[in-house]
C-alpha positions in Angstrom: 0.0 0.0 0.0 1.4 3.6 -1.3 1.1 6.4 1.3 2.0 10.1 0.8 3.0 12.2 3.7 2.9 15.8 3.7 5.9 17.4 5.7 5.5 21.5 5.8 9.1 23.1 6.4 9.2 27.0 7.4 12.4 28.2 8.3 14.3 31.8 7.7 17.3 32.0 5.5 19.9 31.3 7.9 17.6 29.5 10.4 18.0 25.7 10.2 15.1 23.0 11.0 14.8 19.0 11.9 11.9 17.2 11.8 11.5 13.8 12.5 8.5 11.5 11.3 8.2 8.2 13.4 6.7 4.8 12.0 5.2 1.4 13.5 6.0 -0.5 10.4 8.1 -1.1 7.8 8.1 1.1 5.1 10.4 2.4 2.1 10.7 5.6 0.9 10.3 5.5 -3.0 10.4 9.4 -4.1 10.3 12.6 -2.4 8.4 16.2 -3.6 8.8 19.5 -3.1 6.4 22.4 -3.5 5.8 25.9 -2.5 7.2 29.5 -2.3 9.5 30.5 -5.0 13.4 30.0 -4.1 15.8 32.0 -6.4 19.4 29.8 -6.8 22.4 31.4 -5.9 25.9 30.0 -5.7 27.1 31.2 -2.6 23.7 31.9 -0.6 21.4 28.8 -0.9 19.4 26.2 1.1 19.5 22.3 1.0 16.4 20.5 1.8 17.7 16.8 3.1 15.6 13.7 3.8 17.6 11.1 5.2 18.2 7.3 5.7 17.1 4.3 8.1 20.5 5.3 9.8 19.9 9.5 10.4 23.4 10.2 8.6 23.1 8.9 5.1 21.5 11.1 2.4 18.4 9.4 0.6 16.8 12.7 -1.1 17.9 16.2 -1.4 17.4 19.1 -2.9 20.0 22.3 -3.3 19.1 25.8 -4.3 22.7 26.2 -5.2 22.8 27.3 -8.5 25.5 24.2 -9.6 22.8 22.4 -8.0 19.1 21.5 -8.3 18.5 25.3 -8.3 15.7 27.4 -8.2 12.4 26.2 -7.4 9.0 27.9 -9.1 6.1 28.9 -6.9 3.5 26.1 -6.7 5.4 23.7 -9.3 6.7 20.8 -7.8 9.7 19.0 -8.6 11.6 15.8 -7.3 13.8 15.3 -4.7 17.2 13.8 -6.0 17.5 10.3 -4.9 21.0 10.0 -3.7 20.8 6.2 -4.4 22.0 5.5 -1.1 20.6 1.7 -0.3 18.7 3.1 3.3 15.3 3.8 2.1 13.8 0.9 4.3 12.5 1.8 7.8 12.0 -0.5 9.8 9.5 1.4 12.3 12.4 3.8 13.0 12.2 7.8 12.5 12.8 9.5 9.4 15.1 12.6 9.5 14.3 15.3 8.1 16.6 19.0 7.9 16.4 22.2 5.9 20.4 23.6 6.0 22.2 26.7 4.4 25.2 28.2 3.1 26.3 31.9 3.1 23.2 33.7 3.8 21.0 30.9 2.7 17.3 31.1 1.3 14.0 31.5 3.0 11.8 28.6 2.6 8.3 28.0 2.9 7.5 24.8 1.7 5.7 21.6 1.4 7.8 18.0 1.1 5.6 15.2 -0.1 6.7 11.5 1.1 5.8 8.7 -0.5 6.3 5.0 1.0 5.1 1.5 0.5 4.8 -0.7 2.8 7.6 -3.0 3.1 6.6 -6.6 4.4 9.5 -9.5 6.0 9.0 -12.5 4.5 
């Protein structure tokens, strides 16, 4: 079964956020969304929107508004996450990590991440 969880970040351009999202089953995280406010790239003041792996340290999805990057994002479009194809996209009832980060000055963000998991059975 395919779930979608919405995750709402709002954080100032130099202010940095975690968010953790906890689960009583196994799931995997298949792809990750981003929508909301407009974010102009820059190459020396940006923001990186992170979602990580089962172990909290590993990068499974992120998104950079640095210019050599992902770059900018439009108001209301979304666009995808980049899967950093890092083999920890199973949770096994553990938290998922979540952080909006900066460099230089950074970017204001005001946005909407959208999750989407399976359920992951043992057998």
């Amino acid at each position: 079964m395919k779930i979608q969880l919405p995750v709402y970040i709002e954080a100032g351009a130099t202010t940095d956020e975690t968010k953790y999202l906890a689960f009583d089953e196994r799931y995997e995280l298949k792809a990750v969304k981003v929508v909301g406010d407009a974010i102009a790239a820059d190459n020396t003041d940006y923001s990186i929107l992170k979602v990580f792996g089962n172990d909290g340290s590993t990068e499974a999805f992120q998104w950079s508004t640095q210019d050599t990057a992902e770059g900018a994002l439009t108001a209301g479009v979304p666009a995808d996450l980049v899967d950093q194809n890092s083999g920890k996209a199973l949770f096994d009832a553990k938290a998922i990590k979540i952080t909006k980060t900066h460099a230089g000055a950074g970017k204001a963000v005001a946005v909407m991440l959208i999750l989407s998991l399976e359920q992951a059975r043992k057998y």
